[in-house]
N, CA, C, O and CB atoms as a CASP TS submission, in Angstrom:
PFRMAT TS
TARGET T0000
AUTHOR 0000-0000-0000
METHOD Language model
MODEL 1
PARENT N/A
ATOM      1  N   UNK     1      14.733 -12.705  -1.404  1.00  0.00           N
ATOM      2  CA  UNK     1      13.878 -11.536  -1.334  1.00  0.00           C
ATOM      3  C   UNK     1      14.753 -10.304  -1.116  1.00  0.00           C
ATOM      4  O   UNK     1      15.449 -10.071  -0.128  1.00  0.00           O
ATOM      5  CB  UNK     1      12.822 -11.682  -0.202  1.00  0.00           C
ATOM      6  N   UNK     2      14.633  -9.727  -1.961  1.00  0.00           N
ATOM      7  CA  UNK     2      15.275  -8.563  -1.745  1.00  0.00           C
ATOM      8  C   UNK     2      14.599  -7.021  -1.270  1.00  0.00           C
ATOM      9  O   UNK     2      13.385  -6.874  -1.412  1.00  0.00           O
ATOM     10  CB  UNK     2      15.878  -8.473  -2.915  1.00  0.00           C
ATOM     11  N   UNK     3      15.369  -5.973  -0.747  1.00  0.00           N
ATOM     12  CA  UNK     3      14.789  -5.391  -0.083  1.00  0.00           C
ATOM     13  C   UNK     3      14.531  -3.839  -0.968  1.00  0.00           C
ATOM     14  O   UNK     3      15.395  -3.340  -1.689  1.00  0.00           O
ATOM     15  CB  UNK     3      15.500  -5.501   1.209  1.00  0.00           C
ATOM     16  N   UNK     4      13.738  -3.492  -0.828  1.00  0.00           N
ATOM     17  CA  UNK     4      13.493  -1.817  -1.662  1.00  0.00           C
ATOM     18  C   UNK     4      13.494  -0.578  -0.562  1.00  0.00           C
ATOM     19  O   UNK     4      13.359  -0.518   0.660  1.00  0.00           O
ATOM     20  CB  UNK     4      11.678  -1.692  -2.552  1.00  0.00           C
ATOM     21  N   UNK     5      13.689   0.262  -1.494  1.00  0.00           N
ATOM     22  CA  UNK     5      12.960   1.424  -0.529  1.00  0.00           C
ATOM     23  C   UNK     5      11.938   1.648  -0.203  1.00  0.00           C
ATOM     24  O   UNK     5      11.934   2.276   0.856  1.00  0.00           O
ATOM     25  CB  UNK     5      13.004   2.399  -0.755  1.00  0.00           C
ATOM     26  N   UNK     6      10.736   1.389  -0.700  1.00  0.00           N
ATOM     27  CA  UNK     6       9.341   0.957  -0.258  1.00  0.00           C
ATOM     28  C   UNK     6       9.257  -0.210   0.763  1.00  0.00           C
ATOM     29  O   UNK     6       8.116  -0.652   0.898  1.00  0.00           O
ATOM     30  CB  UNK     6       8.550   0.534  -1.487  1.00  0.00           C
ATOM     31  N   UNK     7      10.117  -0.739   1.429  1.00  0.00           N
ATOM     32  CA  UNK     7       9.267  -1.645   2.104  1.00  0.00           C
ATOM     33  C   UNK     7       9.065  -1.367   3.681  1.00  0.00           C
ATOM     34  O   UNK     7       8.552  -2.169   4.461  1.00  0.00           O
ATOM     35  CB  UNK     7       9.836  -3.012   1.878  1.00  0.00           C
ATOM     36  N   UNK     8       9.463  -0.334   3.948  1.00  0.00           N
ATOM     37  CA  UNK     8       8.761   0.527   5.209  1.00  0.00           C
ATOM     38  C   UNK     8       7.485   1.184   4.969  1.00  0.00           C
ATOM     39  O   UNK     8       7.141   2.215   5.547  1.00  0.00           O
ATOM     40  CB  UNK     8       9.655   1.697   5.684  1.00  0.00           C
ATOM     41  N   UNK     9       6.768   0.541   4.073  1.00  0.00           N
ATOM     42  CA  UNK     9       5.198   0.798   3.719  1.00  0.00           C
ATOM     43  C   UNK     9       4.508  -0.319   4.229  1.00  0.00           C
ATOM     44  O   UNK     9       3.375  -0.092   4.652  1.00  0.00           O
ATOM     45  CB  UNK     9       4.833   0.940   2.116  1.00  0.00           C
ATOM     46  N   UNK    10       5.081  -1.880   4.306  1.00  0.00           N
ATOM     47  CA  UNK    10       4.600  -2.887   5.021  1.00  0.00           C
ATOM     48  C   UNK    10       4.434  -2.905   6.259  1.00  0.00           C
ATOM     49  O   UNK    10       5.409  -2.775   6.999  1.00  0.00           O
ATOM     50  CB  UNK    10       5.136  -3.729   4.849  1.00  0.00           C
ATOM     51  N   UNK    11       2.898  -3.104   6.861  1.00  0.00           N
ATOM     52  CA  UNK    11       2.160  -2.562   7.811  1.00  0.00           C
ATOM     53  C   UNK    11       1.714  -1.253   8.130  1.00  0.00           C
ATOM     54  O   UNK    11       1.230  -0.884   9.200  1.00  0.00           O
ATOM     55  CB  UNK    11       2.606  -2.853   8.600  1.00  0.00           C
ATOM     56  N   UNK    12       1.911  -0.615   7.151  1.00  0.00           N
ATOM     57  CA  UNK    12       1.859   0.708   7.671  1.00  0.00           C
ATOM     58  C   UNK    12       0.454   1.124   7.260  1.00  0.00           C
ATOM     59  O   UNK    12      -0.014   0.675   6.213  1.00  0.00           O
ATOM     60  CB  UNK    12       3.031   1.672   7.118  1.00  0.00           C
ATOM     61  N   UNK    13      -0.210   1.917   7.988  1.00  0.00           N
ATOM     62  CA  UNK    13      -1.826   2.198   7.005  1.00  0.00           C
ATOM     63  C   UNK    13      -1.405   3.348   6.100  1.00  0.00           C
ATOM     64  O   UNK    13      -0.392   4.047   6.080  1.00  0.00           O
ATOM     65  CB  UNK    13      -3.483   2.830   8.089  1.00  0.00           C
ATOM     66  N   UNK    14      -2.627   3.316   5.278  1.00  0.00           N
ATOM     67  CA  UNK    14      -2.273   3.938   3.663  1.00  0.00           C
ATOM     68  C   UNK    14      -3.798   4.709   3.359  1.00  0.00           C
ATOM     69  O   UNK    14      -4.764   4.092   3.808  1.00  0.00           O
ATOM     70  CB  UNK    14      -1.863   2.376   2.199  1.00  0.00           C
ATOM     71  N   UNK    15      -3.963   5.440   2.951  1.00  0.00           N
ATOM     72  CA  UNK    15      -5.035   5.841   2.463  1.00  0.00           C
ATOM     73  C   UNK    15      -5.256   5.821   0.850  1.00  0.00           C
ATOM     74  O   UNK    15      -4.410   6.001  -0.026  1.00  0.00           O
ATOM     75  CB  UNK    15      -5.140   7.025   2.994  1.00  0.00           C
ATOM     76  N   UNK    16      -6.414   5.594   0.742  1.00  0.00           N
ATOM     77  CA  UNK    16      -6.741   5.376  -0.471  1.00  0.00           C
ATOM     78  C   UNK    16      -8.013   5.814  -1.331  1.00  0.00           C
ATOM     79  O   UNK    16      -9.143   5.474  -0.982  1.00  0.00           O
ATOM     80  CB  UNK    16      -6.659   4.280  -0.450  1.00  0.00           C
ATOM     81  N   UNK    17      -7.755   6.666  -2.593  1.00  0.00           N
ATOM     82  CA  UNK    17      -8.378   7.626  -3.110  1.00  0.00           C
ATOM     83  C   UNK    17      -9.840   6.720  -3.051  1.00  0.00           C
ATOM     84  O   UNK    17      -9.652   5.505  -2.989  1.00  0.00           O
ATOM     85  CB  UNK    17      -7.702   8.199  -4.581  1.00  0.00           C
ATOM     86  N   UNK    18     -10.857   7.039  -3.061  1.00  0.00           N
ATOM     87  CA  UNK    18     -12.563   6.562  -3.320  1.00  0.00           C
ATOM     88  C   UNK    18     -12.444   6.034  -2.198  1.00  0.00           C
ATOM     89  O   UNK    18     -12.983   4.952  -2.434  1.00  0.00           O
ATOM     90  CB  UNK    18     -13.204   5.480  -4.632  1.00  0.00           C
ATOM     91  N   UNK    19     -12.070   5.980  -0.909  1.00  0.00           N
ATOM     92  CA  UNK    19     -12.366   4.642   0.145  1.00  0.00           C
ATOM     93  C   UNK    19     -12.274   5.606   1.623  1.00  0.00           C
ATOM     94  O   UNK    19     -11.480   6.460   2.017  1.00  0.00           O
ATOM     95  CB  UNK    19     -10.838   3.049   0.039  1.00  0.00           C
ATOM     96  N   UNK    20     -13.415   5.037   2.147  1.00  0.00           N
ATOM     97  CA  UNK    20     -13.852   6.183   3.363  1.00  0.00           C
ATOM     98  C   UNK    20     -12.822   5.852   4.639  1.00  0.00           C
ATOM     99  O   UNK    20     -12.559   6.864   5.290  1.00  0.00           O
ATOM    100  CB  UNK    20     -15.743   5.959   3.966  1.00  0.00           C
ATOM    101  N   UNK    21     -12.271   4.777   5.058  1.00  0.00           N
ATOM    102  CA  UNK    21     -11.439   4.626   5.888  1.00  0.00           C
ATOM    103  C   UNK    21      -9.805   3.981   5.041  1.00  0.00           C
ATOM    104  O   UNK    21      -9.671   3.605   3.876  1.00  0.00           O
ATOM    105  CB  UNK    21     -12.237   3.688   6.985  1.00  0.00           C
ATOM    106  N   UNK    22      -8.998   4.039   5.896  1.00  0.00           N
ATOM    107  CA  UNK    22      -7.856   3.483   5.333  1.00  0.00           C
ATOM    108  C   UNK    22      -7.342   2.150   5.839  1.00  0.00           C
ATOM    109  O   UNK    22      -7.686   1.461   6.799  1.00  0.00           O
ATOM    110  CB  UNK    22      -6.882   4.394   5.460  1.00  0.00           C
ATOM    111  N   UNK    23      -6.281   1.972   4.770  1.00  0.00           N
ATOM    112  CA  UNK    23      -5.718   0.271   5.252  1.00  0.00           C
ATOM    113  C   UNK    23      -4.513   0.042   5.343  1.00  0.00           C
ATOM    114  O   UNK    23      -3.628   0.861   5.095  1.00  0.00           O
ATOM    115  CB  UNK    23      -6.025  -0.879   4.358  1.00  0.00           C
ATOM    116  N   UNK    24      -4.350  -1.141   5.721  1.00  0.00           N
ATOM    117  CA  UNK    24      -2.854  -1.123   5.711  1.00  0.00           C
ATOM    118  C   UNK    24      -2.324  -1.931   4.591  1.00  0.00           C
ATOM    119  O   UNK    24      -2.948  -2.733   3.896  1.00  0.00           O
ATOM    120  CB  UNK    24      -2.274  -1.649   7.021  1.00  0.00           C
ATOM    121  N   UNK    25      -1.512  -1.713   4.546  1.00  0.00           N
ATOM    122  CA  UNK    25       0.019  -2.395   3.509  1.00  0.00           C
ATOM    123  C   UNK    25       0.273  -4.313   3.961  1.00  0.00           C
ATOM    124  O   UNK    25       0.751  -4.759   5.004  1.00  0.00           O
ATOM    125  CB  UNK    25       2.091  -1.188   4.285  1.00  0.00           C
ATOM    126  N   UNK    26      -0.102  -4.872   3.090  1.00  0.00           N
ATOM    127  CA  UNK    26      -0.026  -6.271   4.002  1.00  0.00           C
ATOM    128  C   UNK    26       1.414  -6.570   2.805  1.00  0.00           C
ATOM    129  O   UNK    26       2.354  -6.914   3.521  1.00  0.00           O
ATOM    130  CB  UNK    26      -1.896  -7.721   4.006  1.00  0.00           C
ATOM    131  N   UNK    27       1.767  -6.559   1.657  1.00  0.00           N
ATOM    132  CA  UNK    27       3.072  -7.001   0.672  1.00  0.00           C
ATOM    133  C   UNK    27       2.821  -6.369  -0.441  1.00  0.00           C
ATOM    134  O   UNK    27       1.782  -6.151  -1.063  1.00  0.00           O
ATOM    135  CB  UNK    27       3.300  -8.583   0.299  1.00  0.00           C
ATOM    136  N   UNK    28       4.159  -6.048  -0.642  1.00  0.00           N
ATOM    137  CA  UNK    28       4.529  -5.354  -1.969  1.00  0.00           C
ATOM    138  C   UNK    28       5.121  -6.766  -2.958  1.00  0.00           C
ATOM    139  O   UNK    28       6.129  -7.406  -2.655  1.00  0.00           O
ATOM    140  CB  UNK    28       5.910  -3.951  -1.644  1.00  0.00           C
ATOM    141  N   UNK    29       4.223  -7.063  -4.206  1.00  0.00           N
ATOM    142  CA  UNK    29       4.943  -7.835  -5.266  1.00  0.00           C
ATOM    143  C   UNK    29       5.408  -7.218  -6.379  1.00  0.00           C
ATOM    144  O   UNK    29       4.717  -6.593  -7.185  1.00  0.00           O
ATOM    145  CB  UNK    29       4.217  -8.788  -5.735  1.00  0.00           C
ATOM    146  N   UNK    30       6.660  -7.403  -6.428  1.00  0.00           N
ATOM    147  CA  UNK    30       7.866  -6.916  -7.628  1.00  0.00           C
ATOM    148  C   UNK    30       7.509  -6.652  -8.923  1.00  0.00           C
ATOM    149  O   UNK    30       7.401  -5.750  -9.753  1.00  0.00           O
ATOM    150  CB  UNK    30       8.928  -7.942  -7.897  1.00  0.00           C
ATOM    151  N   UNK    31       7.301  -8.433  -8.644  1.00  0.00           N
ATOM    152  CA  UNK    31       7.578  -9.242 -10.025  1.00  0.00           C
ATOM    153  C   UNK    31       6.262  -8.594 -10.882  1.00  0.00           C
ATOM    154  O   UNK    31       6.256  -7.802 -11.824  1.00  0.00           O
ATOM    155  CB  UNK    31       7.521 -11.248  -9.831  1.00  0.00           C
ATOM    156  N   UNK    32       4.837  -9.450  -9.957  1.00  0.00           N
ATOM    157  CA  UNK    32       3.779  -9.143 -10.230  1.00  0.00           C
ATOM    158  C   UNK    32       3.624  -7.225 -10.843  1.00  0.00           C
ATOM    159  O   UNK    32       2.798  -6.920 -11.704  1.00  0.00           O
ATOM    160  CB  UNK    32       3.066  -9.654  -8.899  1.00  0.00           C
ATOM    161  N   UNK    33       4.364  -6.408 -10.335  1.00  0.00           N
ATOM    162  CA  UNK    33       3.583  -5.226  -9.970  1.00  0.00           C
ATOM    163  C   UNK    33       2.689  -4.916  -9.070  1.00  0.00           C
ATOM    164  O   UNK    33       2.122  -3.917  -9.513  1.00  0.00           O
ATOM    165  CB  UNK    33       3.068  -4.943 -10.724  1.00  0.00           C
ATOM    166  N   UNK    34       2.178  -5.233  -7.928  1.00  0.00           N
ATOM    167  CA  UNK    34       1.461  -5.216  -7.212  1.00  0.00           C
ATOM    168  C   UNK    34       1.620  -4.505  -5.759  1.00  0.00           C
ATOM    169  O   UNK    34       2.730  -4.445  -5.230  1.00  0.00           O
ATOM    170  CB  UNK    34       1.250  -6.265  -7.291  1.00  0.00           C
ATOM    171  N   UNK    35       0.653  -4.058  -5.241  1.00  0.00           N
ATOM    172  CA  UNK    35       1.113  -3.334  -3.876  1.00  0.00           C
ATOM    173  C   UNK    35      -0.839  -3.915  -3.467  1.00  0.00           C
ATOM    174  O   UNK    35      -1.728  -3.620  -4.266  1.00  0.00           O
ATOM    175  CB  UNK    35       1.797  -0.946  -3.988  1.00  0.00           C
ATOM    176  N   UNK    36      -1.207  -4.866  -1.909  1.00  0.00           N
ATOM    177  CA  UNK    36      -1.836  -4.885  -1.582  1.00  0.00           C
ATOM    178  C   UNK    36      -2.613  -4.213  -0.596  1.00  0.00           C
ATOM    179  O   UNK    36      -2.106  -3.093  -0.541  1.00  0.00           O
ATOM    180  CB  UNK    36      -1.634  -5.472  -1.675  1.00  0.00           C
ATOM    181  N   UNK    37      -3.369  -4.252   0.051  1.00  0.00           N
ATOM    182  CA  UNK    37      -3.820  -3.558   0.794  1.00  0.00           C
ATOM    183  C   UNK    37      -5.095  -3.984   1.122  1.00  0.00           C
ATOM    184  O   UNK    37      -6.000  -4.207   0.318  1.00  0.00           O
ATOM    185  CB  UNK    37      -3.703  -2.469   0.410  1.00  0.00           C
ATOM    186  N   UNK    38      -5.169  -4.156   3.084  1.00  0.00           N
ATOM    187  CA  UNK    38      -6.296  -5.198   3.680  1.00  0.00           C
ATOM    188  C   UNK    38      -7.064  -3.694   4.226  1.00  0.00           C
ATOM    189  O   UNK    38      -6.656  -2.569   4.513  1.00  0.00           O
ATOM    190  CB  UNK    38      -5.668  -6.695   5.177  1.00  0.00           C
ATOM    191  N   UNK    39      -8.112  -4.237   4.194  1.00  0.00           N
ATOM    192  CA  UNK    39      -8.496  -3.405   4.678  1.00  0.00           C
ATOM    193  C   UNK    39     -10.101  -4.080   5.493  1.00  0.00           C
ATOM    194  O   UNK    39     -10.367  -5.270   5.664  1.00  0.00           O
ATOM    195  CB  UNK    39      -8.433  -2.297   3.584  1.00  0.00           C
ATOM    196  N   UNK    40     -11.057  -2.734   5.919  1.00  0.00           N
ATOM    197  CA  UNK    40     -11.864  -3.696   7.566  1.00  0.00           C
ATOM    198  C   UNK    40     -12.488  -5.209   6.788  1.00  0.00           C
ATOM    199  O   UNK    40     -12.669  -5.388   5.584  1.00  0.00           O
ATOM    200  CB  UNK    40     -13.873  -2.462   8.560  1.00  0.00           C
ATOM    201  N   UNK    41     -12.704  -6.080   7.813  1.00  0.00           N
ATOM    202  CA  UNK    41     -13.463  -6.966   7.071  1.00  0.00           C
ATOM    203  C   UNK    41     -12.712  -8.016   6.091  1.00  0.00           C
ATOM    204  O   UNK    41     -13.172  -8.840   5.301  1.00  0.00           O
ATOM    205  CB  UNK    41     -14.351  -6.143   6.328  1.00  0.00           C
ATOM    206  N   UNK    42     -11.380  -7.674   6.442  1.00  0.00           N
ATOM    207  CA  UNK    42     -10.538  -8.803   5.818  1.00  0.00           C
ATOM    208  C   UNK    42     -10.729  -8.447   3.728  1.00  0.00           C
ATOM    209  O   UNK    42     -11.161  -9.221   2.874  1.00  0.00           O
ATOM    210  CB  UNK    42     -11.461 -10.731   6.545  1.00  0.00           C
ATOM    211  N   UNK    43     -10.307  -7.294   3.595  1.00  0.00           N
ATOM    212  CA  UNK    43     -11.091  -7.178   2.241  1.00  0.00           C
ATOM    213  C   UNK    43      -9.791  -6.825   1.747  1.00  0.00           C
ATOM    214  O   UNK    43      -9.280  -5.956   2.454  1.00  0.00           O
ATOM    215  CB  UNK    43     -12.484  -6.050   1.988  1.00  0.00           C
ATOM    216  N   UNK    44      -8.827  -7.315   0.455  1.00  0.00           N
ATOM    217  CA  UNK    44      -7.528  -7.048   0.234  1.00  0.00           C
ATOM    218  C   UNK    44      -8.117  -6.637  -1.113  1.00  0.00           C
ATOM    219  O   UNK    44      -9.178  -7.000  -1.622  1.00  0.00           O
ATOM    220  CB  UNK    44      -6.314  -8.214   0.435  1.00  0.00           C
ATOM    221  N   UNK    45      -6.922  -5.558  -1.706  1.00  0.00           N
ATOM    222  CA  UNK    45      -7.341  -5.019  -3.192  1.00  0.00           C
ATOM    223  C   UNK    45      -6.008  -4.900  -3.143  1.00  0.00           C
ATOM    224  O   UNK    45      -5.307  -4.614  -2.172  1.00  0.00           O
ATOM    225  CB  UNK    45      -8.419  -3.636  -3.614  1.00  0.00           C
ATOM    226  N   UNK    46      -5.592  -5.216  -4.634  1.00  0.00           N
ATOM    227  CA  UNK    46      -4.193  -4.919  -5.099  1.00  0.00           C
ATOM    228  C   UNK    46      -4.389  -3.964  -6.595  1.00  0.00           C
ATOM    229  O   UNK    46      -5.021  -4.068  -7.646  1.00  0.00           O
ATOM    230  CB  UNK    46      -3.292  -6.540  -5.368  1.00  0.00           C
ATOM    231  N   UNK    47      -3.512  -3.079  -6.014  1.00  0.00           N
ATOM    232  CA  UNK    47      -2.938  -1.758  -6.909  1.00  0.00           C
ATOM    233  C   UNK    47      -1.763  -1.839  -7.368  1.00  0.00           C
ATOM    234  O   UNK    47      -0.854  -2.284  -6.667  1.00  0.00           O
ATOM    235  CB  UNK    47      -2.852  -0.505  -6.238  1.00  0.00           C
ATOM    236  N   UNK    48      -1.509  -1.300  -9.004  1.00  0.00           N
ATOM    237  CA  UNK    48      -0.495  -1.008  -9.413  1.00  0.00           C
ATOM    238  C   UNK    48       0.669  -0.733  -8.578  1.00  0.00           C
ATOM    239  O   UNK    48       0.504   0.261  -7.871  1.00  0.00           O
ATOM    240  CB  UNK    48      -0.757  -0.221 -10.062  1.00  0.00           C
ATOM    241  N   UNK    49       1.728  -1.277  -8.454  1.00  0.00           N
ATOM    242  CA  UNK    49       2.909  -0.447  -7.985  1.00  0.00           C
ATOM    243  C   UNK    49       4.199  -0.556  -9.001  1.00  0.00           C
ATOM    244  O   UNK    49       4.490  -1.416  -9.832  1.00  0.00           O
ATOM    245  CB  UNK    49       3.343  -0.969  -6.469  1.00  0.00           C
ATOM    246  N   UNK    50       4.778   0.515  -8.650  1.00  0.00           N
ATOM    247  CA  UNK    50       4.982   1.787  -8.239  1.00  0.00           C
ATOM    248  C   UNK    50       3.596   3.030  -8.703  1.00  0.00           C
ATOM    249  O   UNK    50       3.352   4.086  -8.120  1.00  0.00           O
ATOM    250  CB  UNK    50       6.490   2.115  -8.932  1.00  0.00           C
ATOM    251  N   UNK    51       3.063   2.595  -9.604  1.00  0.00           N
ATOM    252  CA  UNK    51       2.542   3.684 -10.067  1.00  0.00           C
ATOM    253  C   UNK    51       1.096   3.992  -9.180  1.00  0.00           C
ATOM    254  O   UNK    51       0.468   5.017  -9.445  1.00  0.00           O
ATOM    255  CB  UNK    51       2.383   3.477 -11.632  1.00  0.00           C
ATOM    256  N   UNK    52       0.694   3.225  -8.312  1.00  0.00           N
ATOM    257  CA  UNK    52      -0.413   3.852  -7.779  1.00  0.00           C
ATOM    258  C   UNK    52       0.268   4.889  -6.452  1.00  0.00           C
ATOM    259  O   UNK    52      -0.522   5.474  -5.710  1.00  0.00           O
ATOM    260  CB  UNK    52      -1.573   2.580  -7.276  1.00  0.00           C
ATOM    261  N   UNK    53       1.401   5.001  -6.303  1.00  0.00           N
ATOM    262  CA  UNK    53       2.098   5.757  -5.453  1.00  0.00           C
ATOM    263  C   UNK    53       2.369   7.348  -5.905  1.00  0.00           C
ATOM    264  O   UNK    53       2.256   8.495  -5.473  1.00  0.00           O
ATOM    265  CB  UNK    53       3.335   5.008  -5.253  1.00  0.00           C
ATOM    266  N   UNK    54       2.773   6.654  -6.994  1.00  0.00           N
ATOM    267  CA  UNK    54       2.963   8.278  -8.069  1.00  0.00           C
ATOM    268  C   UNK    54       1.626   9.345  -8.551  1.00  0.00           C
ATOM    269  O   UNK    54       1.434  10.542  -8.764  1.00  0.00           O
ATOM    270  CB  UNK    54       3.581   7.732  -9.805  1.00  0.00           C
ATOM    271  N   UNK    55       0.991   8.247  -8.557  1.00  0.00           N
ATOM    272  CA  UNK    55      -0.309   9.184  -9.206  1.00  0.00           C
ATOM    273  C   UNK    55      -1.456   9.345  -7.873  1.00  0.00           C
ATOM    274  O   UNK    55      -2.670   9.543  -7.826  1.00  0.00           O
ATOM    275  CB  UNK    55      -1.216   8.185 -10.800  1.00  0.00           C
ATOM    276  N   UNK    56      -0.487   9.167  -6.950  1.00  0.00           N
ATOM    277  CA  UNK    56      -1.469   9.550  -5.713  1.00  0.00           C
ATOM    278  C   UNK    56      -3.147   8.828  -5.536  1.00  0.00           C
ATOM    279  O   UNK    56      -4.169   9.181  -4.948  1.00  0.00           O
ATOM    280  CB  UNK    56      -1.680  11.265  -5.894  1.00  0.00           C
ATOM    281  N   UNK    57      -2.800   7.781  -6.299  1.00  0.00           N
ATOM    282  CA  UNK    57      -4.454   6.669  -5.371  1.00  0.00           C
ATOM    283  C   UNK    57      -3.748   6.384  -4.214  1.00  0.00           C
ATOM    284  O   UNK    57      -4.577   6.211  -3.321  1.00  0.00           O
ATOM    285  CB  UNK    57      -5.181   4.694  -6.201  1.00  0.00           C
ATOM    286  N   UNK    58      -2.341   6.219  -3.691  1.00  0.00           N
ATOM    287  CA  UNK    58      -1.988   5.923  -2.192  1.00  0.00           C
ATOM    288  C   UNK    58      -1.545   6.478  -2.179  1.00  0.00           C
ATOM    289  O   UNK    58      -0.705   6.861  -2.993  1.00  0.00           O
ATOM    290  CB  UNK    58      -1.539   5.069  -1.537  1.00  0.00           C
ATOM    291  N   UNK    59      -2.056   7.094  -0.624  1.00  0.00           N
ATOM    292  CA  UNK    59      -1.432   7.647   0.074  1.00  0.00           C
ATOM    293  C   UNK    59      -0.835   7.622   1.714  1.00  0.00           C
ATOM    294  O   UNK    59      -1.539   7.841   2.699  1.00  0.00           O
ATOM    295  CB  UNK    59      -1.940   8.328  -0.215  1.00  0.00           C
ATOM    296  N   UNK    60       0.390   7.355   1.735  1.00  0.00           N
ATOM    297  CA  UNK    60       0.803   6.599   2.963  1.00  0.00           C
ATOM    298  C   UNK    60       0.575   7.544   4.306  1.00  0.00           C
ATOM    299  O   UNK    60       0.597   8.773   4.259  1.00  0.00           O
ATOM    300  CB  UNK    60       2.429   6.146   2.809  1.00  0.00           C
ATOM    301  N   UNK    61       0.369   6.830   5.420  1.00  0.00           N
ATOM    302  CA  UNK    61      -0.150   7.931   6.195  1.00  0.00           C
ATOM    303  C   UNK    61       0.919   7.666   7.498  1.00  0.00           C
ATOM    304  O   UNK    61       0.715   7.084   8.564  1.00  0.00           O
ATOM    305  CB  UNK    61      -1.977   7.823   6.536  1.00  0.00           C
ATOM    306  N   UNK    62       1.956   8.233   7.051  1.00  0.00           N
ATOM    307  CA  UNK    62       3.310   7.267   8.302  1.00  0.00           C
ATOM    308  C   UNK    62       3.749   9.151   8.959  1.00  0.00           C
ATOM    309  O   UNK    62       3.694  10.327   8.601  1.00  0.00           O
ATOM    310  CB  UNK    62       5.586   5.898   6.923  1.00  0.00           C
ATOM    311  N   UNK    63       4.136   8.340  10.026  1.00  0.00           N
ATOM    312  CA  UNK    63       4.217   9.547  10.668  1.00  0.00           C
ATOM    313  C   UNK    63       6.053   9.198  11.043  1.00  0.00           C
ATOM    314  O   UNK    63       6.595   8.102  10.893  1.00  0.00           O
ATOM    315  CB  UNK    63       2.874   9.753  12.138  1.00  0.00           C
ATOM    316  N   UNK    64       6.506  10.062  11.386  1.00  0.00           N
ATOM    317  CA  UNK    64       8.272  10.265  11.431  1.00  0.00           C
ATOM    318  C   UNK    64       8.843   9.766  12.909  1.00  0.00           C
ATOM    319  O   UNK    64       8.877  10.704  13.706  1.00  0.00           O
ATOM    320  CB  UNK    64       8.779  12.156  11.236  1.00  0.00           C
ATOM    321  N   UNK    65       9.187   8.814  13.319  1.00  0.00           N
ATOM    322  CA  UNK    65       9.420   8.249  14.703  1.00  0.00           C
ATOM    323  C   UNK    65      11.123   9.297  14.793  1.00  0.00           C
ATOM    324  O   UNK    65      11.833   9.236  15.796  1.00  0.00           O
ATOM    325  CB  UNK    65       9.506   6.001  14.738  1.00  0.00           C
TER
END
């Protein structure tokens, strides 16, 4: 497994365009293209990645430690 620059998005909550609360980041897949995301209620949806990042359906909501 190798590591990206995206993967300080895992766990992190994310917001997401049409969706009234936000979720978090549970794995980013490579291979697949995929970036998931759980959200209340145990409810996971997987989005394009990289490109749902770029075109702003996510939006990460990380704050700068």
């Amino acid at each position: 497994m190798t590591r990206t620059e995206d993967d300080y998005l895992i766990g992190e909550r994310i917001k997401v365009a049409n969706e009234k609360e936000p979720g978090v980041v549970t794995r980013i897949d490579q291979e697949r293209g995929l970036i998931y995301v759980l959200f209340k209620r145990f409810r996971e949806e997987a989005y394009p990645y990289p490109e749902a990042l770029y075109q702003n359906i996510l939006t990460p909501l990380v704050t700068k430690k």
